[in-house]
C-alpha positions, 0 to 999 in steps of 0.5 A: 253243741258238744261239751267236755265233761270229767269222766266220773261216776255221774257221766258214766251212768247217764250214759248207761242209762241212755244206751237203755233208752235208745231201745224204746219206741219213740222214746224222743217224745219223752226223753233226751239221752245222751248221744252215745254214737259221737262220745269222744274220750280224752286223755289228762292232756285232752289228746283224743283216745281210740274208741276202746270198745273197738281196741284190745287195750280195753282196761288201758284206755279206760284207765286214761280217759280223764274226759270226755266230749259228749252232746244230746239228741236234743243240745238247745237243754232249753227248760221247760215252763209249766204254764198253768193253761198246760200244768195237768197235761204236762205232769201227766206227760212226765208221770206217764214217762217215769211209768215207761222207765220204771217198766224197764227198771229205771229209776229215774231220780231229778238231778241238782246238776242241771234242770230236768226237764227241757223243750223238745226242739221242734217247739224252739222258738216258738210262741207260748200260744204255739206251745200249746202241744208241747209236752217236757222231755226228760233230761239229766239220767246222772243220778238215775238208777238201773234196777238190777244193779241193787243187788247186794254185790253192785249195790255200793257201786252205783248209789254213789255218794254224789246222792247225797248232796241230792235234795230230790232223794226219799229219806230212806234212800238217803239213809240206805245211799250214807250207810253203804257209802260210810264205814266201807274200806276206810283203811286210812281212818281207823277210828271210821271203820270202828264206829258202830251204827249210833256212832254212824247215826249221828253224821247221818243226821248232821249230813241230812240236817245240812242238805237243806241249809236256808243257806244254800237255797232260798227255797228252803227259807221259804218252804221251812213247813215243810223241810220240817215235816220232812226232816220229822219223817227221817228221824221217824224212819231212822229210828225205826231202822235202828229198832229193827237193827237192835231186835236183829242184834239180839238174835246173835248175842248167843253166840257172842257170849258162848265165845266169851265164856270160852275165852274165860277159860284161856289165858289171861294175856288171850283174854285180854287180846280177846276183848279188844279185837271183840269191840272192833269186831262188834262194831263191824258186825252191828254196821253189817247187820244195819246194811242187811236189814236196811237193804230188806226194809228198803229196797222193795219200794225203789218205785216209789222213789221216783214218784218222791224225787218228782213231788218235791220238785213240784212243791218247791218250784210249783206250789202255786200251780199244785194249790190251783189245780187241787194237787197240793195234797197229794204231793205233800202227803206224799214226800211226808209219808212214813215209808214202812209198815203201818204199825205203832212202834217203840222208840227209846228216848233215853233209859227210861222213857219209852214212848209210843208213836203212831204212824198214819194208817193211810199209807199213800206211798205203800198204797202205790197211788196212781198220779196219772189216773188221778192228774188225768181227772184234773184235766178232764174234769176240772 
């Protein structure tokens, strides 16, 4: 069964991403991509357009597609349960399936939009007893990641701003997703584009505040302890990141001030000119250092986003099943983990008031913790 979807950023990239997948080998057994030989594209008044990658008119027929009418390899979407008799069997199965992808530098990030894992079609149907070979398949690719599009020139393009409203993301991505999205060709807003980082900092803070509203799920009413713990270790991150801005700001106040000091010596009316433009020019400066030592701090552990995004999800969902089967540490410790290097850091609470935080030394998400090796050992051995 085919659907109609608006031909947005979401749909495009899944789209991206399942063309990747086709190239693995059973890839079948362990995901469910979108079947890219039967998309048909549509205009605003749903009238089909030509293939327009066998047509000349390549940018005009891309520019009217307004939707498009796409199915999956397997359409039933029926979601997987993770009866407790399967639970190891079954995360070992979806672990080993981030490995492939991330082997292949995929990023594969859990989707709000729909449920990501579903029931391969030959187990439709059937009993739960019949189901005991059945292992989850992989599905919704719309917030996944293709690793060589981080680069600083594609970066913006593809962490879109739909990430933000994803309660599967690690804190720091959230972070590097909000600054790369914000302050960015805002011609309409000029106040926007003058913010500096603090200013910046404190939307962020309100956005990643609402993302887990009790309101909009009863999850997060249950789960309050560790939405907490959560939240603690974005603020732990945030301020780290903006310590390491501050430090990195230092390094061009020389040359800020001998700009200054010229300027001194011009005229009056120049001057004056001078120190308007300096406090919007500073502003953008401070916003294009926060992205620069973001995207140094942050980038090198994209492999561990995955993992994250697939932890929460199981604490939310699986709490129950997790505690049983003795896992209910290691995923917690993991979504609570402070990301960077192990070190105590200064944190500036107000003018003056320095106080000093000591970050955990057992770095479980910069360790690269195996999941397969230690949920193989639950299977086999509890």
């Amino acid at each position: 069964m085919s659907n109609v979807y608006v031909n947005n950023f979401l749909i495009n990239n899944n789209i991206i991403i399942s063309r990747k997948i086709y190239n693995f080998p059973h890839y079948f057994l362990f995901y469910n991509p979108i079947d890219i030989e039967n998309i048909k594209e549509l205009n605003g008044n749903y009238e089909q357009i030509n293939n327009y990658e066998q047509i000349n008119n390549y940018e005009q027929n891309k520019r009217e597609t307004k939707y498009k009418i796409i199915s999956f390899k397997n359409n039933t979407l029926e979601p997987f349960i993770f009866y407790d008799t399967i639970f190891c069997k079954s995360l070992f199965h979806i672990f080993n399936s981030i490995d492939i992808l991330l082997k292949n530098q995929i990023i594969f990030l859990l989707s709000t939009n729909s449920y990501p894992f579903i029931v391969p079609e030959k187990y439709l149907n059937l009993s739960v007893k019949s189901k005991i070979d059945c292992m989850p398949i992989l599905h919704d690719f719309s917030h996944s990641i293709y690793v060589p599009y981080l680069k600083r020139k594609t970066i913006r393009s593809f962490l879109h701003k739909s990430l933000l409203d994803n309660i599967f993301i690690a804190p720091e991505l959230f972070i590097l997703c909000f600054i790369y999205n914000n302050n960015n060709n805002n011609n309409n807003n000029n106040n926007n584009n003058n913010n500096n980082f603090s200013q910046i900092k404190q939307t962020l803070i309100e956005k990643y505040n609402s993302l887990y509203d009790e309101e909009k799920n009863s999850i997060f009413h249950k789960e309050r302890e560790i939405i907490k713990k959560i939240k603690q270790n974005f603020f732990n991150i945030l301020e780290f990141i903006e310590i390491q801005i501050c430090n990195e700001m230092k390094n061009n106040d020389e040359e800020i001030i001998i700009k200054k000091e010229y300027m001194i010596d011009d005229k009056k009316e120049i001057e004056e000119r001078f120190y308007e433009n300096e406090i919007k020019n500073e502003s953008k400066e401070e916003i294009r250092v926060a992205k620069e030592v973001m995207y140094k701090m942050i980038i090198p552990y994209y492999k561990t986003w995955c993992f994250y995004s697939e932890c929460l999800f199981f604490y939310f969902y699986y709490k129950q099943s997790l505690i049983d089967h003795d896992l209910i540490s290691l995923f917690e410790n993991y979504i609570t983990t402070f990301i960077f290097e192990n070190q105590t850091y200064e944190s500036k609470q107000n003018e003056n008031n320095i106080r000093q935080n000591n970050i955990r030394q057992n770095n479980i998400r910069q360790n690269n913790i195996d999941f397969k090796s230690v949920i193989y050992s639950k299977i086999f051995f509890n």
